[in-house]
Each structure stands twice: as C-alpha cells, then as structure tokens.
C-alpha positions as CSV (number, residue, x, y, z in Angstrom):
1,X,89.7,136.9,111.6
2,X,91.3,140.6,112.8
3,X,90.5,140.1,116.4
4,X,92.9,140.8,118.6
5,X,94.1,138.2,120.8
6,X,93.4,138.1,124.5
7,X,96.5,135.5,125.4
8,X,98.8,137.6,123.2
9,X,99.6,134.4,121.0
10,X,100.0,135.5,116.9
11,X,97.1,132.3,116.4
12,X,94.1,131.7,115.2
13,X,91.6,131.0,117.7
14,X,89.8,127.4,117.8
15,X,86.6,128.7,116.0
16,X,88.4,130.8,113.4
17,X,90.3,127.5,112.8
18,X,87.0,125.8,112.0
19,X,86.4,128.3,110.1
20,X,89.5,128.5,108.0
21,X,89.9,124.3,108.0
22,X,85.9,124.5,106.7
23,X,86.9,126.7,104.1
24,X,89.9,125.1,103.0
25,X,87.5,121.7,102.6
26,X,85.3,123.5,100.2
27,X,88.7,124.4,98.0
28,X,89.5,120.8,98.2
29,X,86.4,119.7,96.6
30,X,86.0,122.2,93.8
31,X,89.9,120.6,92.5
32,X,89.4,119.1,89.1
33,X,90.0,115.4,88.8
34,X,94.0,116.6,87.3
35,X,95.1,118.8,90.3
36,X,93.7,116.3,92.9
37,X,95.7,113.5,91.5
38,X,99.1,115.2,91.1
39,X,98.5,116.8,94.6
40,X,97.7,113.5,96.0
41,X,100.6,111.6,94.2
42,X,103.0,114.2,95.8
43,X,101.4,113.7,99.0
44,X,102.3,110.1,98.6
45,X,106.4,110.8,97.8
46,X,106.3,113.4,100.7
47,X,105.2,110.7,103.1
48,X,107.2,108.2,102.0
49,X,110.4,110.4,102.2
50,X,109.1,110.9,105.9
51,X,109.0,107.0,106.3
52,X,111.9,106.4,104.7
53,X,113.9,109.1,106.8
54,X,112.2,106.8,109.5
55,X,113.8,103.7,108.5
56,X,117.1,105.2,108.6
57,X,116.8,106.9,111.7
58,X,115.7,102.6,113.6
59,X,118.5,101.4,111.6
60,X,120.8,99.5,114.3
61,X,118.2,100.7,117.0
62,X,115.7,98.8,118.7
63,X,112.3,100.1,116.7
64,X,110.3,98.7,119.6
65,X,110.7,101.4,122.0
66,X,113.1,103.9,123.6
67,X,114.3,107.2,122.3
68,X,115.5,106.6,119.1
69,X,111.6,105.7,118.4
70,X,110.9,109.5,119.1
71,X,113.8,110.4,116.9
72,X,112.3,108.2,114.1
73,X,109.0,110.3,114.8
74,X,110.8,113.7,114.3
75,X,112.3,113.1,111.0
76,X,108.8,111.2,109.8
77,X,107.1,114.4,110.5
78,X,108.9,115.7,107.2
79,X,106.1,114.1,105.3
80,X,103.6,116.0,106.8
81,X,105.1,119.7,106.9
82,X,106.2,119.3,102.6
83,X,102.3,118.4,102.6
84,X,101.1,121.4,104.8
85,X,103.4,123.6,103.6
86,X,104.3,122.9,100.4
87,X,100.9,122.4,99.7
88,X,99.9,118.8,98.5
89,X,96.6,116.1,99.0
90,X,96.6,113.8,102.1
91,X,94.2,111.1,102.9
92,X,93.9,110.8,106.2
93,X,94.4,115.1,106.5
94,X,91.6,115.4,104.6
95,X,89.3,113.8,107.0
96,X,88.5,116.7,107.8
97,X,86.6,117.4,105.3
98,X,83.9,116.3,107.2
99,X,82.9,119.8,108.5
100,X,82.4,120.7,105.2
101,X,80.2,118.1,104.3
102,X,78.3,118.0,107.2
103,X,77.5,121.9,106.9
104,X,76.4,121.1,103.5
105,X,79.1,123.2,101.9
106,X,79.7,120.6,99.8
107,X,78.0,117.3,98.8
108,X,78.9,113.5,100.4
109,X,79.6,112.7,96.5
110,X,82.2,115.5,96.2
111,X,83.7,114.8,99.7
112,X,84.2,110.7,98.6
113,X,85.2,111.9,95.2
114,X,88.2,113.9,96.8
115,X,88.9,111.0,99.6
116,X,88.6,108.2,96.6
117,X,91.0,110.4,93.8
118,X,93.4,111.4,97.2
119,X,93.9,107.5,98.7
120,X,94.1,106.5,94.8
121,X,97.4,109.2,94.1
122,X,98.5,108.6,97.4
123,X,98.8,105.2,96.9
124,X,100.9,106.1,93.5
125,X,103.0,108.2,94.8
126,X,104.2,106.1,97.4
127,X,104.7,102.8,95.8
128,X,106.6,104.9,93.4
129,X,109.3,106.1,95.8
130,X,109.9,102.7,97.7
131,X,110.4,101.6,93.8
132,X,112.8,104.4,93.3
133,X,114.5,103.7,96.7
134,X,115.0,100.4,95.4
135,X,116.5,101.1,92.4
136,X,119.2,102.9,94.5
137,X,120.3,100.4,96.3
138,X,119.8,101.5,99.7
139,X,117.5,98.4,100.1
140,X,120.4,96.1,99.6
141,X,122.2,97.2,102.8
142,X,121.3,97.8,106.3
143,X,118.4,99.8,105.6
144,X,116.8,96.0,104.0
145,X,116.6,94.3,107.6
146,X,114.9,97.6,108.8
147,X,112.4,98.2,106.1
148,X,111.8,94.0,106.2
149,X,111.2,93.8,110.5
150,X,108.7,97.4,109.9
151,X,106.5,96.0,107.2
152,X,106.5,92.5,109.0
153,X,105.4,93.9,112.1
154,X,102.6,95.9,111.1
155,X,101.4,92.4,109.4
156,X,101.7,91.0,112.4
157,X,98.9,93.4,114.2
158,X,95.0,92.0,114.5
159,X,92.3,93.7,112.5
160,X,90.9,95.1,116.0
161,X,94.9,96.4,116.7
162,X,95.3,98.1,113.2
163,X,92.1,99.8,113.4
164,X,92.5,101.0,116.8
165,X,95.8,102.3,116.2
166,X,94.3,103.9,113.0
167,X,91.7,105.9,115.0
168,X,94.2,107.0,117.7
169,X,96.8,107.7,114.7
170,X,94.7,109.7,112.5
171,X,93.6,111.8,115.7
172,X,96.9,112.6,116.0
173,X,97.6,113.3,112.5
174,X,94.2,115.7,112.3
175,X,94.7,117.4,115.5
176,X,98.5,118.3,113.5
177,X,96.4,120.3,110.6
178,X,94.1,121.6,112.7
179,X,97.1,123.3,115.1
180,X,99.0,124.4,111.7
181,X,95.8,126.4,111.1
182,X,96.1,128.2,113.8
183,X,99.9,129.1,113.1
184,X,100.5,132.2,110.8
185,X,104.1,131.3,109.7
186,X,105.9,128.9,108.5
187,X,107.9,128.2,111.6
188,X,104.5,128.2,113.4
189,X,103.2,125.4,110.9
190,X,106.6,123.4,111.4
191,X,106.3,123.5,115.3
192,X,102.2,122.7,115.3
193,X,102.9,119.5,113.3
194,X,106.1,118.6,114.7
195,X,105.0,117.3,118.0
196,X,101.4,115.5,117.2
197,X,103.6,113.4,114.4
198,X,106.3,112.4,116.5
199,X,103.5,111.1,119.3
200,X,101.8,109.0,116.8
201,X,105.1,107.4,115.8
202,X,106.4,107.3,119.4
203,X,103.3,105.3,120.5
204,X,103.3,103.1,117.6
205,X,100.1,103.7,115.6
206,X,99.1,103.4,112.3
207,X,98.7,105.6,109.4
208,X,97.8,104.3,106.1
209,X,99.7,106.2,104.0
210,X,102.7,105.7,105.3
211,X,101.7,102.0,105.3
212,X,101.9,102.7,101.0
213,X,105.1,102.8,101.6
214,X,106.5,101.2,103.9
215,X,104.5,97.9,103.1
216,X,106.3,97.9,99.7
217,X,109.5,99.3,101.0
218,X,109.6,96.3,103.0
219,X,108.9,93.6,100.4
220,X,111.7,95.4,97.7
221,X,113.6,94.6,101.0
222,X,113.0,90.7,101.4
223,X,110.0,90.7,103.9
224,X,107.7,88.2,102.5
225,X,104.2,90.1,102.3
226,X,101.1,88.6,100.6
227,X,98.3,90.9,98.4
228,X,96.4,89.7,101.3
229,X,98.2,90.2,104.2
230,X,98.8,94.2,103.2
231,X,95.3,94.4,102.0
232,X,94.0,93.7,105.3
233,X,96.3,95.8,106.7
234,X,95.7,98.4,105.2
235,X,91.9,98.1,104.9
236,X,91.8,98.0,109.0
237,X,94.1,101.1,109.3
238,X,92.3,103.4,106.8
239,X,88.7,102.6,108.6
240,X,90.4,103.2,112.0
241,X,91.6,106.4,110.3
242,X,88.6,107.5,108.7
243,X,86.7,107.1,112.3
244,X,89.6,109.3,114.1
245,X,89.9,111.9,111.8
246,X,86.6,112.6,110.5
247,X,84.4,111.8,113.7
248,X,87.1,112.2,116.7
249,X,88.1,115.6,115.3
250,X,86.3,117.4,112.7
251,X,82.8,116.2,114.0
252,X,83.9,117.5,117.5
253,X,85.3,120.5,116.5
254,X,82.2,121.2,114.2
255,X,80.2,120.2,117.2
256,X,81.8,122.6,119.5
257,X,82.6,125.6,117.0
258,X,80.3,125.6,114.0
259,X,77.2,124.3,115.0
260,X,75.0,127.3,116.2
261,X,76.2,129.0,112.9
262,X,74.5,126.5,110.7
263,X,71.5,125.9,112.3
C-alpha cells in the first residue's frame, strides 16, 4: 500500500482499492446487529437531507431536464459524502460487498444479514426525516408541488424503466465509493463522489434509498401514492441496484483485480 506512484497522483491504485473496499466488506460484516442499525438509520437521514436539498434546489425549475437538474445532483451528493465520510451504512454502497463474499472472506448469510439490517435502518431513517420535514412545515409551501410531481413521477416509471435505471444508478453510485477509496483526504473523497452522484441525478436514475424518502416526502406533500404503487417501485429499483452494484462493479473489479490472488 507504500508504493510509490508512477502518474504522481496521492491515490490508491485500482487493485489496492480492491483491496481496501474487500477489507472494509469484511468490517461491515463482523458489526453487531446494534451498530449496523444506527449506522444504517443515519445513512437513511443523510440521504434524505441529500434529497431534500434536491427538492429545493427543482423548486420553480423544470425537474425534467436542463441545468438546474445538474444543480439538484450537486447538492444531492451531500448524502453520500456525510455517509463516506462521516462514516454511516448504505444499501446500495454496500453492494459491494460482493468481493468479499465471493472471496469467501465472509459468508452469503453474513453478507444478506448486513444488506437485510442496512435496507431495514435505511428505510427508518428516511421515513423519519420526510416525517420531520413535515412537521416543519416546509411541505406546506412551494417545496409540496415539488416533492408531489418527484414522487409521482417515479410512480409513473415501468418495472423494466425502474430497474434499468436502478442498475445504471447504483453503477454510478458504486463506482462513487470505489473512487473515494482511492482518495487519501477528505477533499479527495468529496471530489471522487461529487461527480458520479451528480451524473446519476442528471440522467435521471433511480436509487432506492433516496426513493425512502422522497416516496414519503411526496405523499406528506399531497401526491396520492398507494402501498402498492411505492412497493413496486421500490421493489424494481433495489433489484436493478443490487444487479449494478454488486455484479456491474464489485464482480468486475474482483474479476480484474483480485482474482489470481484467490485462486
């Protein structure tokens, strides 16, 4: 991990990235069933502070398209840096897991364990914080007809469209932790996730957690939303996620960096 680099950038190289992320997968799995929890219900808040900074951000703007969508993306990329830096559980982060499991570092069980505890106190903690955001009344204003059109267009997407947008989203979103591995600063962490985030939200794809938030945000707002209608969402968007994250990432990085080690 002391080897100098030949492009003179202060970064971890792409296999001692693997290395590290396979590592920090085996941390993640030895958690007990308390730290994973709280972890994961701050995870939750952090991205929903993200999507709420989002909602604010399209408020009086068109949220189809245009550069106030890539402005929204900035400021939604807050969730993920208080996760990565501040140190909390993500979902659809911890995809990559994967390497771990596959290397046999640690078991399937413990690996669905984390994933089951993590979308569980992710869930929590966002519901919480559109509650909370409620309660403030910032939902009774302009910030209502935003939340309302969000969570009434992502309803509005197919199964095939949520969980195509959920693999090319969670791509996105893995590719982001990966990159802050490689960063040995804050600053460096901040700039690695920055851009990946802001894509995903540019392009309009879909990331489950946030969805915990901004599903509910949008029916404290007025939007009418059905158990149904969000379960389906949400059930297409984390299976799309799962399938970018831990097999268009992790298993291609453990492919290309990791597998002569473990054979």
């Amino acid at each position: 991990m002391t080897d100098s680099n030949p492009t003179g950038l202060d970064a971890y190289k792409p296999a001692q990235i693997a290395e590290l992320v396979e590592t920090a997968g085996v941390a993640k799995a030895h958690l007990t069933i308390g730290q994973t929890l709280t972890l994961a219900i701050l995870a939750g808040v952090f991205i929903g502070f993200g999507g709420a900074a989002y909602t604010i951000v399209m408020t009086g703007a068109d949220p189809g398209f245009g550069p106030a969508r890539f402005l929204g993306g900035v400021v939604f990329s807050l969730g993920l840096i208080l996760v990565v830096v501040g140190g909390a559980e993500l979902f659809t982060g911890n995809a990559l897991m994967t390497i771990a499991a596959v290397d046999r570092r640690i078991s399937t069980m413990a690996l669905l364990r984390n994933w089951g505890l993590v979308y569980l106190g992710n869930l929590i903690g966002a519901i919480a914080l559109a509650q909370a955001f409620a309660l403030t009344g910032l939902l009774d204003g302009p910030m209502a007809a935003t939340a309302s059109a969000i969570a009434s267009g992502k309803l509005d997407l197919t199964a095939s469209q949520a969980f195509t947008r959920g693999i090319l989203c969670n791509a996105l979103v893995c590719l982001a932790v990966w990159l802050s591995f490689a960063a040995r600063s804050v600053v460096g962490k901040v700039t690695a996730i920055l851009w990946p985030i802001s894509c995903f939200v540019l392009l309009g794809l879909e990331h489950s957690v946030a969805n915990m938030y901004l599903l509910p945000q949008g029916a404290m707002s007025g939007a009418e939303i059905g158990f149904r209608a969000a379960f389906g969402n949400l059930f297409w968007v984390t299976v799309g996620n799962i399938v970018g994250g831990a097999g268009g990432v992790a298993l291609a990085y453990r492919f290309a960096y990791l597998r002569n080690s473990s054979e």
